[in-house]
TIDRENMI-785353 format. One record per residue: x, y, z of N, C-alpha, C, O in turn; residue in one letter; residue number from 0. Coordinates in steps of 0.2 Angstrom, whole numbers, plus 5000, padded with zeros to 4 digits. Layout:
BEGIN
+------+------+------+-------+-------+-------+------+------+------+------+------+------+----+-----+
| n_xx | n_yy | n_zz | ca_xx | ca_yy | ca_zz | c_xx | c_yy | c_zz | o_xx | o_yy | o_zz | aa |   i |
+------+------+------+-------+-------+-------+------+------+------+------+------+------+----+-----+
|    X |    Y |    Z |     X |     Y |     Z |    X |    Y |    Z |    X |    Y |    Z |  A | NUM |
...
+------+------+------+-------+-------+-------+------+------+------+------+------+------+----+-----+
This chain:
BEGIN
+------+------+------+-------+-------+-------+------+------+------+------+------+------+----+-----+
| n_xx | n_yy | n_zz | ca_xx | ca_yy | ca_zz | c_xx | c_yy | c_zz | o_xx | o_yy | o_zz | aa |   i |
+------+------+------+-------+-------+-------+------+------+------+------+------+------+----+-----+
| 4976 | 5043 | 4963 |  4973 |  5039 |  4968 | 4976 | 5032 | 4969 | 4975 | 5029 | 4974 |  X |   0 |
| 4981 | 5029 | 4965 |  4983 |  5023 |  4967 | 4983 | 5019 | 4962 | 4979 | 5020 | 4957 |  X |   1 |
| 4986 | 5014 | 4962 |  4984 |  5006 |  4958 | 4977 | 5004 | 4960 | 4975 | 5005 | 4966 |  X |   2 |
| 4974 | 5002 | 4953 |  4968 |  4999 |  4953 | 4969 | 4994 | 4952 | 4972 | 4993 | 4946 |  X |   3 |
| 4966 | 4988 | 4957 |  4967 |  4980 |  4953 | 4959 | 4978 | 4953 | 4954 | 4980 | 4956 |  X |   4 |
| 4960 | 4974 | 4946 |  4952 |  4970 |  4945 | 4953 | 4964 | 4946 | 4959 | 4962 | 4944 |  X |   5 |
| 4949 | 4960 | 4949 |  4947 |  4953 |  4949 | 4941 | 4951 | 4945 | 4937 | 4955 | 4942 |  X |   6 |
| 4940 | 4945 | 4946 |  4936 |  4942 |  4942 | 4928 | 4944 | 4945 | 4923 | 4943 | 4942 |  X |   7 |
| 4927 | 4947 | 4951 |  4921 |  4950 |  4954 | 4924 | 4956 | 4959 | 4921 | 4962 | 4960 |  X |   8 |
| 4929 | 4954 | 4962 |  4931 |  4963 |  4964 | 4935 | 4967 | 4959 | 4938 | 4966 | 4954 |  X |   9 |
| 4934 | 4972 | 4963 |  4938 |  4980 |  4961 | 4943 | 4982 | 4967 | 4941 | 4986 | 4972 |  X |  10 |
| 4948 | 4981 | 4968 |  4952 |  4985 |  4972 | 4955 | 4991 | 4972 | 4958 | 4993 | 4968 |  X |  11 |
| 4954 | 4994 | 4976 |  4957 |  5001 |  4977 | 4960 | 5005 | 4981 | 4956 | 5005 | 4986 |  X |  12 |
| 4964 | 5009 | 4984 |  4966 |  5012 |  4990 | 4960 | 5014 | 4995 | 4955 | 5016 | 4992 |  X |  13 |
| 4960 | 5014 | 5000 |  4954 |  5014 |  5003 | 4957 | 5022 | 5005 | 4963 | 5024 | 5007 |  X |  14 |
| 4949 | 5026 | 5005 |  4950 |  5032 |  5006 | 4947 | 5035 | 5012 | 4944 | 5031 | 5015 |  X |  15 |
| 4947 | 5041 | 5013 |  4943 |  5043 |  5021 | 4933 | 5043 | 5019 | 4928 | 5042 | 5023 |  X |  16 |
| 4933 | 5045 | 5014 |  4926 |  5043 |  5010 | 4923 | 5036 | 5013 | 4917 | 5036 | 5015 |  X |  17 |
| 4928 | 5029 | 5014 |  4925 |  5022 |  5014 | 4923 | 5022 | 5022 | 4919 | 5018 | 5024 |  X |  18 |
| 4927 | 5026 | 5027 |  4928 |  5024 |  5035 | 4919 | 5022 | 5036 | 4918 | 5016 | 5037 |  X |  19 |
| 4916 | 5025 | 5036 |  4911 |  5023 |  5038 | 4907 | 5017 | 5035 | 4903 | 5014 | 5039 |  X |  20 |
| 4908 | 5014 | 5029 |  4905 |  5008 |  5026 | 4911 | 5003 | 5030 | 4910 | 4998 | 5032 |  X |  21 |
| 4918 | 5005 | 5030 |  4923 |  5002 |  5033 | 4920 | 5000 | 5040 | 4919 | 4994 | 5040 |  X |  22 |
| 4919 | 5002 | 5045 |  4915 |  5004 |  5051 | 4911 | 5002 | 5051 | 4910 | 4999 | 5057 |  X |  23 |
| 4905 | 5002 | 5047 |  4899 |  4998 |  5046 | 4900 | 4990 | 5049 | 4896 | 4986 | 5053 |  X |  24 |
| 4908 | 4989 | 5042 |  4908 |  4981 |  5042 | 4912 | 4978 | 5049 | 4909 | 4973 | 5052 |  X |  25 |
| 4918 | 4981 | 5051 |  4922 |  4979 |  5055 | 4917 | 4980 | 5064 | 4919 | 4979 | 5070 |  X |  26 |
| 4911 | 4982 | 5063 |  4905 |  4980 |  5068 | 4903 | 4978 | 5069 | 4901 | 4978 | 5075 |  X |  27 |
| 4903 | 4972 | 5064 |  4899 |  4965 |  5063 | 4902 | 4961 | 5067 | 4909 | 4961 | 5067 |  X |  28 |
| 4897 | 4957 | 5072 |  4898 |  4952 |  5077 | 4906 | 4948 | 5075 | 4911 | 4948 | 5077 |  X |  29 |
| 4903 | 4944 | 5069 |  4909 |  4943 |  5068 | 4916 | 4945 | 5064 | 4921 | 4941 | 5063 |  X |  30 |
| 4916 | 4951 | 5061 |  4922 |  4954 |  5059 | 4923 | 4957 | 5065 | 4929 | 4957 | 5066 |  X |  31 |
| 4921 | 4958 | 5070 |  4923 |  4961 |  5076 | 4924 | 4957 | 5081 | 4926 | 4960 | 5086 |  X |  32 |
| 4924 | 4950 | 5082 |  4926 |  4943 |  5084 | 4933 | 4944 | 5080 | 4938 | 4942 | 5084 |  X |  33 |
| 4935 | 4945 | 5076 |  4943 |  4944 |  5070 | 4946 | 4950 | 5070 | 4952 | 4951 | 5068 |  X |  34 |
| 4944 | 4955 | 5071 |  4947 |  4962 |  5072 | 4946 | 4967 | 5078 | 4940 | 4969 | 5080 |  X |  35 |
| 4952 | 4968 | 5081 |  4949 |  4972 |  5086 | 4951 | 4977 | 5084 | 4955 | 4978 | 5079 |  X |  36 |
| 4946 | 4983 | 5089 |  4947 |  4990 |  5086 | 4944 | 4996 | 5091 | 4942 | 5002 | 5089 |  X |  37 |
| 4945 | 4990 | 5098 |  4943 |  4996 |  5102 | 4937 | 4999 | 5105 | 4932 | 4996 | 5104 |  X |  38 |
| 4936 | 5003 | 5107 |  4928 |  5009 |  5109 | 4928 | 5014 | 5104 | 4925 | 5019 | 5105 |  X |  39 |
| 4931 | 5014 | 5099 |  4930 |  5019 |  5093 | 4933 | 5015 | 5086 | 4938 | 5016 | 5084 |  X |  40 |
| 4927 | 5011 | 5084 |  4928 |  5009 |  5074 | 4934 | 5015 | 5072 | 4940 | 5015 | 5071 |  X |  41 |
| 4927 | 5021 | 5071 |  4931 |  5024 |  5068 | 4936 | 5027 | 5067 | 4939 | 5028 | 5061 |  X |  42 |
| 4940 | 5028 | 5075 |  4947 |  5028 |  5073 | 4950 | 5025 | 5072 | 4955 | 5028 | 5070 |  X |  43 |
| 4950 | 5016 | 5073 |  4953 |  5012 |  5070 | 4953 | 5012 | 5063 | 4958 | 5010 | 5059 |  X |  44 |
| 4948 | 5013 | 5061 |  4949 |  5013 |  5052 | 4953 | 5016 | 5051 | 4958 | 5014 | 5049 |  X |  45 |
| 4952 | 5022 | 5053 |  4954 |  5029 |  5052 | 4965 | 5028 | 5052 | 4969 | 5030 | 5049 |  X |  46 |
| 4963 | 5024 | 5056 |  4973 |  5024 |  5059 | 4973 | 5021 | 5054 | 4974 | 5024 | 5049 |  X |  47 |
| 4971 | 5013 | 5053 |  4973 |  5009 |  5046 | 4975 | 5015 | 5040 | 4981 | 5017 | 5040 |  X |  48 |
| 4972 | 5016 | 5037 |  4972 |  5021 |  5032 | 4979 | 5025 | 5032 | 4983 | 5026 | 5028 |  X |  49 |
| 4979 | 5028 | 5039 |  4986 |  5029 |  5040 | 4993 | 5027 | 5041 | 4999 | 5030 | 5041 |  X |  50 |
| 4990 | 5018 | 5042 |  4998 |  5018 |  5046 | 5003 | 5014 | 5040 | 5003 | 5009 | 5036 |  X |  51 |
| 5010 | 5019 | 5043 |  5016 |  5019 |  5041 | 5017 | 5011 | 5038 | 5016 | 5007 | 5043 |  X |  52 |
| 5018 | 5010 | 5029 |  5021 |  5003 |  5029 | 5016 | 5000 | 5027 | 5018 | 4995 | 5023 |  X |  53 |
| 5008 | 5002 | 5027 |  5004 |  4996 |  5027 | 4998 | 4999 | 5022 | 4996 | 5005 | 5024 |  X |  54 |
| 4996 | 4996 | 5015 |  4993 |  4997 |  5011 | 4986 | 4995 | 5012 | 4984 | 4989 | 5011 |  X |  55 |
| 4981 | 5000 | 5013 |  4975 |  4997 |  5014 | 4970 | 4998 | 5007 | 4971 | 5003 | 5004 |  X |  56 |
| 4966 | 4994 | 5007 |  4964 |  4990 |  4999 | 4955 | 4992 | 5000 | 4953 | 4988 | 5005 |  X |  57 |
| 4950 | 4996 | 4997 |  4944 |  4996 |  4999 | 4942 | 4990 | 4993 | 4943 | 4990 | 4987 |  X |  58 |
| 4938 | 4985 | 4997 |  4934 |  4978 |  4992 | 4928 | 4981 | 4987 | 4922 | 4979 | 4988 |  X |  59 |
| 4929 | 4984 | 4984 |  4922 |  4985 |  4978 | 4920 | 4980 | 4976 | 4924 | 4975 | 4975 |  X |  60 |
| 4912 | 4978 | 4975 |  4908 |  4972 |  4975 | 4902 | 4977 | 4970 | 4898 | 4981 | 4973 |  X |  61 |
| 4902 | 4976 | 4963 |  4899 |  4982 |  4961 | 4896 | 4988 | 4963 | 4890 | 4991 | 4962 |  X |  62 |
| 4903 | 4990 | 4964 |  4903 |  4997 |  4965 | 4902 | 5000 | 4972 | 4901 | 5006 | 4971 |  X |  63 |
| 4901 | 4998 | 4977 |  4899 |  4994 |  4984 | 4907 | 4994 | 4989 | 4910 | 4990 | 4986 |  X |  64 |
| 4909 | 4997 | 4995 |  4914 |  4992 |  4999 | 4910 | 4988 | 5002 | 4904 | 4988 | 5003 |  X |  65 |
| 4915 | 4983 | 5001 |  4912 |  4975 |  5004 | 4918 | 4974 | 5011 | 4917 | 4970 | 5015 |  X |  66 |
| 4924 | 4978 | 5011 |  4926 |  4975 |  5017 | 4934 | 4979 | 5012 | 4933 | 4983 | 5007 |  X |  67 |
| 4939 | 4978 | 5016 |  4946 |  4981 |  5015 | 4951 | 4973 | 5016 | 4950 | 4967 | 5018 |  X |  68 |
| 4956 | 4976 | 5013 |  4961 |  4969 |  5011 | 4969 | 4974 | 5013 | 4969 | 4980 | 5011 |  X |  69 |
| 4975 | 4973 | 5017 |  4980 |  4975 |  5017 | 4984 | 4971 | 5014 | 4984 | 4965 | 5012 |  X |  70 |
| 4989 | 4977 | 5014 |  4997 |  4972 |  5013 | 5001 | 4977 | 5016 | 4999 | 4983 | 5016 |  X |  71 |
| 5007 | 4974 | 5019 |  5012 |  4976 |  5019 | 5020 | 4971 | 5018 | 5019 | 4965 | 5016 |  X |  72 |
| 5025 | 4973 | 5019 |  5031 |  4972 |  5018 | 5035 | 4971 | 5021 | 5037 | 4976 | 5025 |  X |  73 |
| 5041 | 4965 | 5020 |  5047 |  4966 |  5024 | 5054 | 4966 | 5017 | 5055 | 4961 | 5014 |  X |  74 |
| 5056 | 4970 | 5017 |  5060 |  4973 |  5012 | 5068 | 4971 | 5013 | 5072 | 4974 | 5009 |  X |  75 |
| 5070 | 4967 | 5017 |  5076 |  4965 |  5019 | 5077 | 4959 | 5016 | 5075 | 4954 | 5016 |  X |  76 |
| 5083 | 4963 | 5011 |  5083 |  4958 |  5007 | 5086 | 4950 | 5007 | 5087 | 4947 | 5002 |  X |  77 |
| 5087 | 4948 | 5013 |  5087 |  4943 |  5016 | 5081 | 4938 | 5018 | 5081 | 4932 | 5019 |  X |  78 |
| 5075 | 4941 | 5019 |  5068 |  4940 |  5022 | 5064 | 4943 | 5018 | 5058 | 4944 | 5020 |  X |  79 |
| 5065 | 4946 | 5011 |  5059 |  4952 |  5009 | 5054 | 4946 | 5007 | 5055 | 4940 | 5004 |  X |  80 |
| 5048 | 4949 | 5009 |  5042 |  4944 |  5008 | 5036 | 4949 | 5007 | 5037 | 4954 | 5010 |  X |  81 |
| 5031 | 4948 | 5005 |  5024 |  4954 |  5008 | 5019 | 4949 | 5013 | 5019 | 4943 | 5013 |  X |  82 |
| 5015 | 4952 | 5016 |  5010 |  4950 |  5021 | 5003 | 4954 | 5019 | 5003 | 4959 | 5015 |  X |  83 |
| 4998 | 4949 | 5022 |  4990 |  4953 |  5019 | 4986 | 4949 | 5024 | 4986 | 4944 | 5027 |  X |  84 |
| 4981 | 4956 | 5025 |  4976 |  4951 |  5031 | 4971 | 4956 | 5025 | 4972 | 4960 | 5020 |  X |  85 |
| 4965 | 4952 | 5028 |  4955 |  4955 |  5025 | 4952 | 4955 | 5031 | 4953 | 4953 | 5036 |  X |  86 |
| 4946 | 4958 | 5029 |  4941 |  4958 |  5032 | 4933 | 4958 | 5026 | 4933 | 4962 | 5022 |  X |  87 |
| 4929 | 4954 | 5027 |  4923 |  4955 |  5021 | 4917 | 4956 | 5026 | 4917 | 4955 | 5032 |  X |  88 |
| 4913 | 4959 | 5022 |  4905 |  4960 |  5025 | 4904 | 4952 | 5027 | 4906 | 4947 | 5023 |  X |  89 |
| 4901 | 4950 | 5032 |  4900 |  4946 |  5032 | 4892 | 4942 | 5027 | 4892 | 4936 | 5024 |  X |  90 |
| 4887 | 4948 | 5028 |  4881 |  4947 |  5022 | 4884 | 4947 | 5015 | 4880 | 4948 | 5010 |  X |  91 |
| 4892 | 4945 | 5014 |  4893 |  4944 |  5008 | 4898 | 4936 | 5008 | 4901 | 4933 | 5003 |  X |  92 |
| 4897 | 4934 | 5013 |  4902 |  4927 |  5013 | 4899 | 4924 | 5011 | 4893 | 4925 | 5011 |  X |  93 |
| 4902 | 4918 | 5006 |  4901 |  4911 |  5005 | 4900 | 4913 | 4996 | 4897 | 4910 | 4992 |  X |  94 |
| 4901 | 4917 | 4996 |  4902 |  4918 |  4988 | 4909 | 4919 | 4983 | 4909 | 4921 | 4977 |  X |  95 |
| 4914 | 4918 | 4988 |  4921 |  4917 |  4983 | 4922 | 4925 | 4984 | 4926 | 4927 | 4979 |  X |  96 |
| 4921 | 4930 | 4987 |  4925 |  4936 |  4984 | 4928 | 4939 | 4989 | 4928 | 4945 | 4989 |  X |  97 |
| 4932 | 4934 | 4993 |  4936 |  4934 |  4998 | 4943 | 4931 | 4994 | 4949 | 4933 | 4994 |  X |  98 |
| 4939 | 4926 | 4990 |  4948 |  4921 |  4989 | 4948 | 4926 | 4981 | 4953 | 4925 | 4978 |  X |  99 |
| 4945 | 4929 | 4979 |  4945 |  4932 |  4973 | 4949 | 4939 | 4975 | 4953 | 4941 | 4971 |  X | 100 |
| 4946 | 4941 | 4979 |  4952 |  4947 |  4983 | 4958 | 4947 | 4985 | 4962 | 4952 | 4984 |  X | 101 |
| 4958 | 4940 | 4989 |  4967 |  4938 |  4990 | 4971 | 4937 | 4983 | 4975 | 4939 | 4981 |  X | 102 |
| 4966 | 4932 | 4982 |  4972 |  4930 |  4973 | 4973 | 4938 | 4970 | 4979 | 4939 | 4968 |  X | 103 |
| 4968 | 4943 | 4969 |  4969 |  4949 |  4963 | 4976 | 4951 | 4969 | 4981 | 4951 | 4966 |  X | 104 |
| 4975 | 4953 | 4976 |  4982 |  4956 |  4978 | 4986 | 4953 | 4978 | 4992 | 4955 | 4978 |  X | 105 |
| 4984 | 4946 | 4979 |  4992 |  4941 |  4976 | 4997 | 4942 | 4970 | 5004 | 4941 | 4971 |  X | 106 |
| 4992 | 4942 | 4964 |  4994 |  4943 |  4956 | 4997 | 4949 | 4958 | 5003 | 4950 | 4955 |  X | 107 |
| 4995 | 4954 | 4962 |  4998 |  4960 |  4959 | 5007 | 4961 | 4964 | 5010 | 4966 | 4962 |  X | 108 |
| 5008 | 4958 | 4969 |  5012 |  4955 |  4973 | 5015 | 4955 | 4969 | 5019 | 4959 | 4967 |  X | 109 |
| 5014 | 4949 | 4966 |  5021 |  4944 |  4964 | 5022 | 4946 | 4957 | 5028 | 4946 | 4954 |  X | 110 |
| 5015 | 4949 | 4953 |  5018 |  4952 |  4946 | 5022 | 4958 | 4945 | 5027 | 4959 | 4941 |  X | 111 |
| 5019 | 4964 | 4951 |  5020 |  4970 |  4950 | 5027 | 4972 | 4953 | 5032 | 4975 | 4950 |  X | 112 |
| 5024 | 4969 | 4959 |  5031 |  4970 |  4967 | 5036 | 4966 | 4966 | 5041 | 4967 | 4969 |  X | 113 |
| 5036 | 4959 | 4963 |  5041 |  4954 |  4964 | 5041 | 4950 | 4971 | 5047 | 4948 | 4972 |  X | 114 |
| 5038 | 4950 | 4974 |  5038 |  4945 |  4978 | 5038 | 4939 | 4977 | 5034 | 4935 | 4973 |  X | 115 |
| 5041 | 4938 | 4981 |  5043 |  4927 |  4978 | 5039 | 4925 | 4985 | 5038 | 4919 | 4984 |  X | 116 |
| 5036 | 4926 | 4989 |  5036 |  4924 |  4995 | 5027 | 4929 | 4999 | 5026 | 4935 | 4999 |  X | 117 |
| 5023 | 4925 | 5001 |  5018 |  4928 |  5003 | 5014 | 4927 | 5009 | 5008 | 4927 | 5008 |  X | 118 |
| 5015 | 4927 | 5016 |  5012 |  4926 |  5021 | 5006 | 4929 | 5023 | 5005 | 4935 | 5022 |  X | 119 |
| 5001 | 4925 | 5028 |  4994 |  4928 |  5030 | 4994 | 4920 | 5036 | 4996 | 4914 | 5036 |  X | 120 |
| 4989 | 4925 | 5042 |  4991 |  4923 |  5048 | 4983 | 4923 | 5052 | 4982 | 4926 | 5057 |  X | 121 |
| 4977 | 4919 | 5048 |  4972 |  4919 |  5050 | 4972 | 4914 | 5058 | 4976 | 4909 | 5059 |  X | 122 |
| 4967 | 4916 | 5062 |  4966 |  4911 |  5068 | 4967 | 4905 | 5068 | 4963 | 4903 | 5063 |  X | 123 |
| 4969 | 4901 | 5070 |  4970 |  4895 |  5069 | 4961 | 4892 | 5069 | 4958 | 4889 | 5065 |  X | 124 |
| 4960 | 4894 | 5073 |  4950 |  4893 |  5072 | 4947 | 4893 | 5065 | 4943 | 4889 | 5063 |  X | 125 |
| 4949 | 4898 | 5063 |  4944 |  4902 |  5056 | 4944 | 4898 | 5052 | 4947 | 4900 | 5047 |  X | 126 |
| 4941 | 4889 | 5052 |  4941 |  4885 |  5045 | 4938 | 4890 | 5037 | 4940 | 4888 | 5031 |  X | 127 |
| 4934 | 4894 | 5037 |  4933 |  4898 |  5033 | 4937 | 4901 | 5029 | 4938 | 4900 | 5022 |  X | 128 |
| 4943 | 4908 | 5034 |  4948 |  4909 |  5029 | 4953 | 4903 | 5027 | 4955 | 4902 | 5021 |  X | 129 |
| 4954 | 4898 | 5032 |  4958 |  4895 |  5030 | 4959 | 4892 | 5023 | 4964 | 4891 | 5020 |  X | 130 |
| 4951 | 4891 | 5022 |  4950 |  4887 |  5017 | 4951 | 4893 | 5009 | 4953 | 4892 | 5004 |  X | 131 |
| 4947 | 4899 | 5012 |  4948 |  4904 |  5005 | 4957 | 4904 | 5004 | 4960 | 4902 | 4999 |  X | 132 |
| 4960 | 4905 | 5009 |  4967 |  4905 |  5009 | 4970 | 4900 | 5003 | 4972 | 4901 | 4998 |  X | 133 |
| 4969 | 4893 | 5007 |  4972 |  4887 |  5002 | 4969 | 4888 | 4995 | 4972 | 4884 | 4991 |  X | 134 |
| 4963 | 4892 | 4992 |  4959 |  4892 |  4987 | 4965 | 4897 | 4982 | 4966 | 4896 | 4976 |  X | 135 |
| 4968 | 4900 | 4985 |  4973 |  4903 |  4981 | 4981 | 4901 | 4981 | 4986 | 4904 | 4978 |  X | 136 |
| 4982 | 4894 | 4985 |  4987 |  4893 |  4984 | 4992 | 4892 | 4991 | 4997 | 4888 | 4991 |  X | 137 |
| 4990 | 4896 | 4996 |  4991 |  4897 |  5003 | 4993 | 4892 | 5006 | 4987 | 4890 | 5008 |  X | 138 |
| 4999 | 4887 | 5010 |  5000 |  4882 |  5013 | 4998 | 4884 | 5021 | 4998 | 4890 | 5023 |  X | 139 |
| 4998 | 4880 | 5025 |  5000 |  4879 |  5034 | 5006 | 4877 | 5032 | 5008 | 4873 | 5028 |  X | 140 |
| 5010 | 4882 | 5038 |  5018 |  4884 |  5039 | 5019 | 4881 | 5046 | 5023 | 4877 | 5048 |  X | 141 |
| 5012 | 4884 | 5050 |  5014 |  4879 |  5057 | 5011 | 4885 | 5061 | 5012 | 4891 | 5059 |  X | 142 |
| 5007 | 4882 | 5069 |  5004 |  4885 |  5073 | 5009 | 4890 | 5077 | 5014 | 4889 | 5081 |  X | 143 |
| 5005 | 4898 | 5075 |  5008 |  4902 |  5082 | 5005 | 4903 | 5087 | 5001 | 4907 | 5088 |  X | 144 |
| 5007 | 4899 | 5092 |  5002 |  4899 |  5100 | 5003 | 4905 | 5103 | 5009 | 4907 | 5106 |  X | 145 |
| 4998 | 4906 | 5104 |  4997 |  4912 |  5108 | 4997 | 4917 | 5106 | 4999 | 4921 | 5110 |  X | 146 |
| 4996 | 4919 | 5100 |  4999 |  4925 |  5095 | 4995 | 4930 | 5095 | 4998 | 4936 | 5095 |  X | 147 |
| 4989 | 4930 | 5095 |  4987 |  4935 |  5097 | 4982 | 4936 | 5103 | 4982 | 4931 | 5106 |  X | 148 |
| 4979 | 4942 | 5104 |  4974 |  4943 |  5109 | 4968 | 4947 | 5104 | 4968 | 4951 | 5100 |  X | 149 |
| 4963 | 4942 | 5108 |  4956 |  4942 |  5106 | 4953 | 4950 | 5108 | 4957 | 4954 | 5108 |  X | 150 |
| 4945 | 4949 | 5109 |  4942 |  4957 |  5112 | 4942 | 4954 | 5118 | 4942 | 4958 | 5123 |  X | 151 |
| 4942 | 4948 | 5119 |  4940 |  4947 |  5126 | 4946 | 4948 | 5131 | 4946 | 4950 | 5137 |  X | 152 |
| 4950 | 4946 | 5127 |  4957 |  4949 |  5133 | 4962 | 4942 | 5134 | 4967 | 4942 | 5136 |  X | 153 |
| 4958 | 4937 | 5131 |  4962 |  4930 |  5131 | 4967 | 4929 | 5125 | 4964 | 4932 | 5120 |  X | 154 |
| 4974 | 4925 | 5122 |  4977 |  4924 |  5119 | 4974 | 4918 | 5115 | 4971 | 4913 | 5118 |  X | 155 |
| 4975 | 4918 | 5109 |  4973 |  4914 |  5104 | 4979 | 4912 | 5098 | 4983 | 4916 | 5095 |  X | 156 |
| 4980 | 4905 | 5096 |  4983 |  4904 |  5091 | 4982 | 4908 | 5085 | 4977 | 4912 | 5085 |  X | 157 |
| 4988 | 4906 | 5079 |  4985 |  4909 |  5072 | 4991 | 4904 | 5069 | 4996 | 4902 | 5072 |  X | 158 |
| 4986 | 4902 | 5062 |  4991 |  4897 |  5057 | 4994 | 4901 | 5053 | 4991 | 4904 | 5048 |  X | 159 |
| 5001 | 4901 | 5054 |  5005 |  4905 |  5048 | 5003 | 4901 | 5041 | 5003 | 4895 | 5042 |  X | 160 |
| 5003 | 4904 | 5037 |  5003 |  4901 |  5031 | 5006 | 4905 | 5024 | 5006 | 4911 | 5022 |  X | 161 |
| 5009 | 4901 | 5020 |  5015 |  4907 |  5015 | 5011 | 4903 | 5010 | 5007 | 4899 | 5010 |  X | 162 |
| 5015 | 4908 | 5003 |  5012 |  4907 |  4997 | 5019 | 4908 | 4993 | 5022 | 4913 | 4993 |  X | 163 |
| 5023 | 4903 | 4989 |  5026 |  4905 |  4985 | 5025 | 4907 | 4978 | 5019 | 4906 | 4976 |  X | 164 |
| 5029 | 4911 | 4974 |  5025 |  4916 |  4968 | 5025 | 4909 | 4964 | 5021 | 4910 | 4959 |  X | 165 |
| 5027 | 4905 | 4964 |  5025 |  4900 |  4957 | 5019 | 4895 | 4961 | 5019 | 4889 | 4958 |  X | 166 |
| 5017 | 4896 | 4966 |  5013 |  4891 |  4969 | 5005 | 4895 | 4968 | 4999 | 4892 | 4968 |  X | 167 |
| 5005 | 4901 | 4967 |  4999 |  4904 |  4965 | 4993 | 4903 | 4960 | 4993 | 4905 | 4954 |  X | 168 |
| 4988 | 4901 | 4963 |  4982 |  4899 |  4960 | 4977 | 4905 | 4954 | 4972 | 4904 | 4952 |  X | 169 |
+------+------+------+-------+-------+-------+------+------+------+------+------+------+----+-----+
């Protein structure tokens, strides 16, 4: 099934075809669905994530419960190799730390397992929320991407890059 990482209140796990629906559930919510787009069908948005080439998707166990998924992927060039991670959490579970508890446990497993010296994540420039779980693990502002992405509504929006070095980690 994959590496199991534990944190101090999550359980990470490879997210399976089992989770799509509680995945879907969450990525519904007004505001996960404000920060992730995914179209006229969740489902096969999930659905793809799980699938695509490159990109490790992580189901958030919160006893024993998905609370939301966590990715990473990687640039392996060994001039630039670094790993990336974006989240998504149940919203009815925000403001209780197991967001920055989820980034830190795939951080730990990053820079312990994988060896990366280097960690980037690219929340909206808006989202003072993740910003803030972000910086909770260590996470700097690198400096604004204007115009970086596009919203559901169809308008472009900033994001703050922000990296993590492995001896910078909280």
């Amino acid at each position: 099934m994959g590496t199991i990482l534990h944190g101090a209140q999550v359980t990470l796990r490879p997210a399976a075809e089992a989770d799509i629906p509680a995945l879907v559930a969450i990525r519904g919510t007004p505001e996960v669905l404000a920060r992730w787009r995914g179209g006229d069908d969740l489902a096969d948005a999930v659905a793809t994530d799980l699938k695509e080439p490159g990109t490790e998707t992580l189901a958030i166990l919160v006893e024993g419960q998905v609370a939301g998924a966590i990715q990473w992927y990687a640039e392996n060039d060994d001039e630039y190799r670094h790993a990336g991670m974006d989240i998504y959490l149940d919203p009815a579970r925000h403001g209780r730390g197991l967001g920055t508890d989820a980034v830190r446990t795939l951080a730990r497993h990053l820079v312990a397992d994988h060896h990366y010296h280097r960690l980037i994540i690219d929340p909206a420039a808006d989202n003072a929320a993740a910003i803030r779980c972000y910086e909770k693990v260590g996470f700097r502002p690198v400096g604004i991407m204007r115009q970086y992405e596009r919203g559901s509504d169809g308008s472009w929006h900033d994001n703050l890059l922000m990296d993590l070095l492995a001896d910078e980690l909280r």
